[in-house]
DRENTI-188435 format. One record per residue (C-alpha): x, y, z; residue in one letter. Coordinates in pm, whole numbers, padded with zeros to 5 digits, always signed. Layout:
! DRENTI-188435
XYZa ...
***
This chain:
! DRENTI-188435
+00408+10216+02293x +00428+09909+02131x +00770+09685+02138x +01033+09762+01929x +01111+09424+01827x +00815+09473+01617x +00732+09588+01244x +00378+09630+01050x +00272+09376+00812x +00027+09276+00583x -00163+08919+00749x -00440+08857+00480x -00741+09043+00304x -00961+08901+00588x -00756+09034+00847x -00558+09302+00678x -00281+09449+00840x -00089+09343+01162x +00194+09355+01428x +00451+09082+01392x +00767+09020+01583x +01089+09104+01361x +01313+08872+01680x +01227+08665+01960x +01032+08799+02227x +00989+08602+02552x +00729+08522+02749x +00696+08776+03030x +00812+09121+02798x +00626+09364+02838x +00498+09454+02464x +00289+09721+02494x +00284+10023+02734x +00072+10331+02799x +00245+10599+02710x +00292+10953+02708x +00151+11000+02276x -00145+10771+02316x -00467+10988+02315x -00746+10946+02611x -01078+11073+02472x -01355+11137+02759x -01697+11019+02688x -01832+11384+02713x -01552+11469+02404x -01662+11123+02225x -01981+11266+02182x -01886+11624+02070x -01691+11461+01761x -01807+11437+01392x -01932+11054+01250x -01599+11008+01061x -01385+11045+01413x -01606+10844+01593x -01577+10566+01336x -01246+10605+01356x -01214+10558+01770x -01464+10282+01684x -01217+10075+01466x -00870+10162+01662x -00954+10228+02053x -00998+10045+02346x -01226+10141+02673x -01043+10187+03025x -01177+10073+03374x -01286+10469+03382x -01466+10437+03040x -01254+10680+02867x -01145+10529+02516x -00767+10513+02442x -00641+10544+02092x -00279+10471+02056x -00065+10649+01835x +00172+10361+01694x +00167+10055+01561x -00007+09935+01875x -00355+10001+01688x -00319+09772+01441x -00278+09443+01673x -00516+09170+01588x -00774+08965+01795x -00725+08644+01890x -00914+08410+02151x -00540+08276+02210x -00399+08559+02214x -00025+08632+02265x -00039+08851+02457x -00281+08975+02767x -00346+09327+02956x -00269+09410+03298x -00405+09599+03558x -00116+09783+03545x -00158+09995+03198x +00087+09757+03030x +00044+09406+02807x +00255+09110+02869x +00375+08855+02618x +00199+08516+02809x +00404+08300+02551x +00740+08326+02348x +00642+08498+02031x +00860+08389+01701x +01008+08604+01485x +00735+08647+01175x +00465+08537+01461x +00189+08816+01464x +00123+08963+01869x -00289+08955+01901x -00488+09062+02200x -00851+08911+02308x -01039+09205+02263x -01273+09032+02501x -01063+09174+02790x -01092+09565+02590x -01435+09689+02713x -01589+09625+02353x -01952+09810+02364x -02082+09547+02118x -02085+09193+02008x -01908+09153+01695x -01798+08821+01523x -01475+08655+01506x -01312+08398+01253x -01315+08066+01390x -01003+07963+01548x -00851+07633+01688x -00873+07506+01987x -01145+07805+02069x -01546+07736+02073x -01590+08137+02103x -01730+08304+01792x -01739+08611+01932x -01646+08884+02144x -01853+08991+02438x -01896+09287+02641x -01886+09097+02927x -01572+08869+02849x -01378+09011+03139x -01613+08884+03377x -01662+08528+03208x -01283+08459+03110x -01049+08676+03376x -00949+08346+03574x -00793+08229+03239x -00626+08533+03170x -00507+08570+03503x -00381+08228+03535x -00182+08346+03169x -00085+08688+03387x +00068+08529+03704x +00269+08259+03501x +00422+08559+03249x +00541+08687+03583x +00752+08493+03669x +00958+08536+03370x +00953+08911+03420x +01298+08993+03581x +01486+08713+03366x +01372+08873+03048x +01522+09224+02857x +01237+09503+02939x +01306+09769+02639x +00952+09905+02783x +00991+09890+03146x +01109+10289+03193x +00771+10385+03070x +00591+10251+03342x +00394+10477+03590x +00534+10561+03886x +00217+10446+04076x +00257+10095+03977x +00616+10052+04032x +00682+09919+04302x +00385+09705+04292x +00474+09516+03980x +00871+09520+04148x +00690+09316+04411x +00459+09094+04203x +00756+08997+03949x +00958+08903+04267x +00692+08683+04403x +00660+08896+04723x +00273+09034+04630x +00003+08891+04466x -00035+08990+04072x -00353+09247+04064x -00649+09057+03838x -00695+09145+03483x -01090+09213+03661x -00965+09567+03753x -00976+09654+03405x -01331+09592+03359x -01558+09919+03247x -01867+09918+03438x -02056+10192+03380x -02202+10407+03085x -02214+10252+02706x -02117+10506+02471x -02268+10424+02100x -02031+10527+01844x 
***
């Protein structure tokens, strides 16, 4: 589920459409969660589907650390990439904000930390000598995004959590103890797909 501070908006005819922030949210908000509506497709039922579904889990899903691919069922499916993202994923099924995002400022993932099964090019962005994303991203760039990860944390328990009574029960009191600075944070590594590519 994505924040609800949030609203759908056209960004450009090269992008298209996007999620932008309608107020301030701070760093350390959790602005996306798995939830109880977004869809986990097996790669055994990937493969049973017709072209125009797979193109379709192809355009709007992401690939978990057990290779199934996730297709949420808001707004959430419409965030951009960006290789400075505003956000970053956890290994706790959730996305924190790593920097204050502005009201009209559009929340983007690196879809370098998603388990893409492909290169695919990017538009140039500055500050950023990537051109595209990798399948292997998560094991070049998860110090960075870790680094990103344990500094949102800190700003966890000072910040409103709209989001925070849809997370699992098995990584409670874990992220409790990481946003109180009594645990280390988990790395984003543990989100990493190793296995099987799926061609869609």
């Amino acid at each position: 589920m994505i924040h609800p501070d949030t609203e759908l908006r056209f960004i450009s005819p090269e992008i298209g459409y996007g999620v932008v922030a309608t107020r301030l949210i701070p760093k350390g908000t959790i602005c996306w969660i798995f939830d109880a509506f977004d869809q986990t497709f097996s790669p055994e039922r990937v493969r049973g589907l017709d072209q125009l579904h797979k193109d379709i889990l192809n355009k709007y899903s992401y690939r978990d650390a057990q290779g199934d691919f996730v297709l949420c069922w808001d707004n959430s499916r419409f965030v951009n990439h960006s290789f400075n993202s505003s956000l970053v994923s956890t290994a706790y099924n959730f996305e924190l904000a790593v920097r204050d995002i502005h009201p009209g400022e559009e929340l983007t993932d690196d879809y370098g930390y998603l388990n893409v099964w492909e290169p695919f090019d990017c538009l140039p962005e500055p500050g950023s000598a990537r051109t595209q994303v990798l399948p292997d991203d998560l094991l070049n760039f998860h110090p960075e995004w870790d680094a990103k990860l344990t500094d949102a944390f800190r700003h966890f328990n000072q910040v409103a959590q709209p989001l925070r009574p849809l997370l699992e029960a098995r990584y409670q009191a874990k992220v409790e103890a990481v946003a109180a600075g009594r645990a280390p944070m988990d790395s984003i590594l543990n989100c990493y797909y190793r296995g099987e590519v799926v061609k869609l």
